[in-house]
C-alpha positions as CSV (number, residue, x, y, z in Angstrom):
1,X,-4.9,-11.2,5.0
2,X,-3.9,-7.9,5.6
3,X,-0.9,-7.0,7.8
4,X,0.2,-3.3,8.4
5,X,3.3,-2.5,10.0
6,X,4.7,1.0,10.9
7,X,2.3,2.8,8.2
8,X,3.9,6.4,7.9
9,X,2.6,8.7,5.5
10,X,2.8,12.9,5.5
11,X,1.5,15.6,2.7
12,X,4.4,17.9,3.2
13,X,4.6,19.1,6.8
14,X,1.1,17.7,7.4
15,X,1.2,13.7,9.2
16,X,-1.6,11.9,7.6
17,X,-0.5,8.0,9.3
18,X,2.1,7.9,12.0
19,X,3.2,4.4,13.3
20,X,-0.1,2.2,11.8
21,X,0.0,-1.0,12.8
22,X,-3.1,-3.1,11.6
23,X,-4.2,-6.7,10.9
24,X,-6.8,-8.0,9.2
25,X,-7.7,-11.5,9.8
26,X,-9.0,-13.8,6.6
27,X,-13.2,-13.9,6.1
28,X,-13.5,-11.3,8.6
29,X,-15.6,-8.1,8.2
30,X,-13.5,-5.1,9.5
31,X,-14.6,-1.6,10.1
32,X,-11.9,1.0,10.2
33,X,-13.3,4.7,12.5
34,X,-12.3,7.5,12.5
35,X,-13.3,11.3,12.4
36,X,-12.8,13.0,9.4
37,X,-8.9,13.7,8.6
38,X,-8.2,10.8,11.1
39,X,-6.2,9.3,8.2
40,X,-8.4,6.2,7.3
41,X,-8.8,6.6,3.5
42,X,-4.5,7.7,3.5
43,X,-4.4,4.1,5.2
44,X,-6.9,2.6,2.6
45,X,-4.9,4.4,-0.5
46,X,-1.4,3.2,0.6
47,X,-3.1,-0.7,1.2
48,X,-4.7,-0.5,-2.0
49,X,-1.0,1.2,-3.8
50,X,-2.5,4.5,-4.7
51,X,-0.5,5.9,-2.2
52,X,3.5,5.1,-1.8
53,X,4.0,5.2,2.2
54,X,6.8,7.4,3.6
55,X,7.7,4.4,5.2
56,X,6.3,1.0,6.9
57,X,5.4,-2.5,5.1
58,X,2.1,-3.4,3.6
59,X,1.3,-7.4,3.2
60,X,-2.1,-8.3,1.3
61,X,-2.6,-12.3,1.1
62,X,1.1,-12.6,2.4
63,X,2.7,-10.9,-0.6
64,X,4.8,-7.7,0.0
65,X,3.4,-4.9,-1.6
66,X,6.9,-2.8,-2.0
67,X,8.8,-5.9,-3.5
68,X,6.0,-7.6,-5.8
69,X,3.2,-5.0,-6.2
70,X,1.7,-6.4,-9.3
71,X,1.5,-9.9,-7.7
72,X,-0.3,-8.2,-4.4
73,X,-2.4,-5.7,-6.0
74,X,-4.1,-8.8,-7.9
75,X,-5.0,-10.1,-4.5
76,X,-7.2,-6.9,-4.0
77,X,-10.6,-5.0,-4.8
78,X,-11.2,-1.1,-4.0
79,X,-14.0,0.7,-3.9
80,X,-13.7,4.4,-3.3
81,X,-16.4,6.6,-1.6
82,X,-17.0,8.3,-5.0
83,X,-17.0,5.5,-7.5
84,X,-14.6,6.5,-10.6
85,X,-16.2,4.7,-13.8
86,X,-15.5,5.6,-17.3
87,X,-19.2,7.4,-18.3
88,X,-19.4,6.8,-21.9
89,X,-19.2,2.9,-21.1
90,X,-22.0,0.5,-20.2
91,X,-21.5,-1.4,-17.4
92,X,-21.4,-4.7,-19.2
93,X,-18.4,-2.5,-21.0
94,X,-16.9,-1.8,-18.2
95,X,-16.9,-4.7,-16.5
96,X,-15.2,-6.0,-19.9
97,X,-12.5,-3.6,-19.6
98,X,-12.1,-4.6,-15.9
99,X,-11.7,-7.9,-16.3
100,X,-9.3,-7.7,-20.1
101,X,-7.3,-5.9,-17.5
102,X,-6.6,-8.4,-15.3
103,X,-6.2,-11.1,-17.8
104,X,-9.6,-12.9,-17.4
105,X,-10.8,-14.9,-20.4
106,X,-14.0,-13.8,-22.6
107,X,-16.6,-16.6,-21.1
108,X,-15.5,-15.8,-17.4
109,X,-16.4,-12.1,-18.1
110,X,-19.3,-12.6,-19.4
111,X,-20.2,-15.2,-16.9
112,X,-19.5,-12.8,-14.1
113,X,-20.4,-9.9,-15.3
114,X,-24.2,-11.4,-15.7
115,X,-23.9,-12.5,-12.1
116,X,-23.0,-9.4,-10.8
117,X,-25.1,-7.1,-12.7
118,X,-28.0,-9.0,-12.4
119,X,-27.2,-9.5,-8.7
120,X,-27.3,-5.3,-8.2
121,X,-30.6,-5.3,-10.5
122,X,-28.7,-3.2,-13.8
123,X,-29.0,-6.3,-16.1
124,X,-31.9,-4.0,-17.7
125,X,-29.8,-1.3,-17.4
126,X,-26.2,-2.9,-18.5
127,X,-26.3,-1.6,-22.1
128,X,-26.7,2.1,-21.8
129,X,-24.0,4.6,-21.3
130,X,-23.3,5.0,-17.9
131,X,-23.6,9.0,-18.1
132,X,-27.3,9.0,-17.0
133,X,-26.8,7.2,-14.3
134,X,-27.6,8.2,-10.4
135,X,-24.9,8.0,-8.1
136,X,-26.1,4.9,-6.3
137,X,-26.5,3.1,-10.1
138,X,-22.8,4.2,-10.8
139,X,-21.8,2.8,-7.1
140,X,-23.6,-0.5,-7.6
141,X,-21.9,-1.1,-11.2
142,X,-18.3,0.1,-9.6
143,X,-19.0,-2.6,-7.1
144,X,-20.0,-5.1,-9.3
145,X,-16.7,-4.5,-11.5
146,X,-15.0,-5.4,-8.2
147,X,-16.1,-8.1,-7.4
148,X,-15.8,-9.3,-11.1
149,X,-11.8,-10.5,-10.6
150,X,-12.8,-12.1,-7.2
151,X,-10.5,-10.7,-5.1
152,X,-9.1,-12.1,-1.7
153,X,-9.1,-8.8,0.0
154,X,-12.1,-5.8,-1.1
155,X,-11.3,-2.6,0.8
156,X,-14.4,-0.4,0.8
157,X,-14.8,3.5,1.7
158,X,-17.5,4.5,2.6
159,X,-19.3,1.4,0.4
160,X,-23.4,2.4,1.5
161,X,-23.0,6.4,0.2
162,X,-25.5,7.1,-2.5
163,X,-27.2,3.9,-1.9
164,X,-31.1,3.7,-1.5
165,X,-32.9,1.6,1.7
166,X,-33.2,-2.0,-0.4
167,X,-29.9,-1.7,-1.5
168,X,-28.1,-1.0,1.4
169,X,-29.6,-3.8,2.5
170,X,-28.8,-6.0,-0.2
171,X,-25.3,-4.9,0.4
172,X,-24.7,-5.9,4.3
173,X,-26.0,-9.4,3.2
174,X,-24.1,-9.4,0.2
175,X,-20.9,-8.6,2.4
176,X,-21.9,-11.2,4.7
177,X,-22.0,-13.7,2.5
178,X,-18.6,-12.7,1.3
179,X,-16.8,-13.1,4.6
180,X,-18.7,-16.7,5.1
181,X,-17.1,-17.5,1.8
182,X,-13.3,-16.5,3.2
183,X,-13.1,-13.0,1.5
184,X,-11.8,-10.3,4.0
185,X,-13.6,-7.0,3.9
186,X,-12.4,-4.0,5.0
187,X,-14.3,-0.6,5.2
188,X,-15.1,2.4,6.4
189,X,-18.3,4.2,7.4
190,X,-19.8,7.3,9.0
191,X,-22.6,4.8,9.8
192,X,-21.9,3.7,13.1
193,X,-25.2,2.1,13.6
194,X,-24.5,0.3,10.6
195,X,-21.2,-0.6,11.9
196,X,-22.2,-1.7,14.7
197,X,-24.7,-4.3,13.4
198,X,-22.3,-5.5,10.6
199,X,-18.9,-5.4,11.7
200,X,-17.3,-8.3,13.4
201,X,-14.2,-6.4,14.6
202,X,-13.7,-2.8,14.6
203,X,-10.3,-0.6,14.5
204,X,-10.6,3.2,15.8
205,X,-8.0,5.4,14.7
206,X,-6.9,9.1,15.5
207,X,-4.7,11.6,13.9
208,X,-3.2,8.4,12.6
209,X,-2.6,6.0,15.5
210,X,-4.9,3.3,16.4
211,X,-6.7,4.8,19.8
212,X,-8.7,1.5,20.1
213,X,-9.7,-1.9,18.3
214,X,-11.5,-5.3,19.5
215,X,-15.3,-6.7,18.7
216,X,-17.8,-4.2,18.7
217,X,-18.6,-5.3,22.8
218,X,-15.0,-4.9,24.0
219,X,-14.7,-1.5,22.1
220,X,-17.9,0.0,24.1
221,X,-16.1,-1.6,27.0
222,X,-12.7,0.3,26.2
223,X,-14.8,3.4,26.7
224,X,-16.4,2.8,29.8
225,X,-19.2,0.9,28.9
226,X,-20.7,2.9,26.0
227,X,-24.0,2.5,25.5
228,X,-23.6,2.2,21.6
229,X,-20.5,2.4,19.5
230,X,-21.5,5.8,18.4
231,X,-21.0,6.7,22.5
232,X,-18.1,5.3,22.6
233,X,-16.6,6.5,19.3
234,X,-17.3,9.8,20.6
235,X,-15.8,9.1,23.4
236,X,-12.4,7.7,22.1
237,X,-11.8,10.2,19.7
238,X,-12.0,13.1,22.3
């Protein structure tokens, strides 16, 4: 669902991605690792067209990103770790907006926008202004405006920051479910404990080349039999 191939990208003299080769499979939940400046969210910006690569070919659902970008970038959701939302909106605006955008018709907004909303508990919430929000309220309603176009692919970074207990919760079930239903999910975390217990296949990357990848299992038996995948995080990365 997403393929990766030769993924170079530099800020001036400084390498961000060099050589990344990556696969996602369909209805698969994939972590991506790495320390900070590792390159993960450079990856997650050029897969999502934020970023142009240097050079290297992106494929989301099969469709080029370089040659039909508007056709591939349809194909995909992305949710930063700080959640961009237009403040003077409501989030039943914003959904609105989201969805207008991608060419969705009135009653299918609506529709989905009461779904998702309700499903992140702001239907009580969905007509005010989004300025007096907390951050996990503005994450929630980012995510919700996501998953309003249905995408094939949603690329998350760093999904569970500013989230409360209950709603991280809600969200690991919630991306369960998704991957049962065929979406592919790919994110990042700091969380390795919540890695380990969602994630069904886990790439580690450093200064911009993947240092290992496999389930969860084979990865802490990549680095000796690591008790955890935090142990053997730590110990692929130094």
């Amino acid at each position: 669902m997403i393929r990766v191939e030769g993924l170079h990208k530099s800020y001036g003299d400084r390498v961000a991605v060099r050589g990344l080769d990556l696969s996602v499979e369909p209805g698969r939940l994939h972590a991506l690792l790495g320390r900070n400046g590792a390159g993960k969210s450079t990856a997650m910006h050029c897969m999502v067209g934020l970023l142009k690569p240097d050079r290297g070919t992106i494929r989301l659902d099969g469709v080029d990103l370089a040659d039909r970008r508007a056709e591939a970038l349809r194909r995909v959701s992305y949710l930063p770790e700080v959640a961009a939302v237009y403040e003077a909106l409501t989030p039943e605006e914003f959904l609105a907006l989201r969805g207008r955008l991608f060419g969705m018709d009135e009653a299918a907004i609506a529709a989905g926008s009461a779904a998702w909303l309700g499903r992140f508990g702001l239907a009580d919430r969905s007509h005010e202004p989004m300025a007096g929000f907390s951050k996990g309220m503005v994450q929630k309603a980012a995510l919700a405006a996501a998953l309003l176009t249905e995408p094939r692919v949603l690329v998350l970074d760093e999904p569970i920051t500013g989230l409360d207990v209950v709603s991280t919760l809600e969200l690991k079930e919630l991306l369960r479910e998704l991957a049962r239903g065929g979406r592919t999910v790919l994110f990042s975390s700091h969380l390795l404990d919540v890695v380990e217990n969602l994630a069904e296949w886990v790439t580690v990357i450093e200064q911009g080349r993947v240092v290992a990848e496999g389930t969860v299992a084979e990865v802490r038996r990549l680095a000796g039999d690591a008790a955890s995948l935090e142990a053997a995080f730590q110990h692929l990365v130094h």
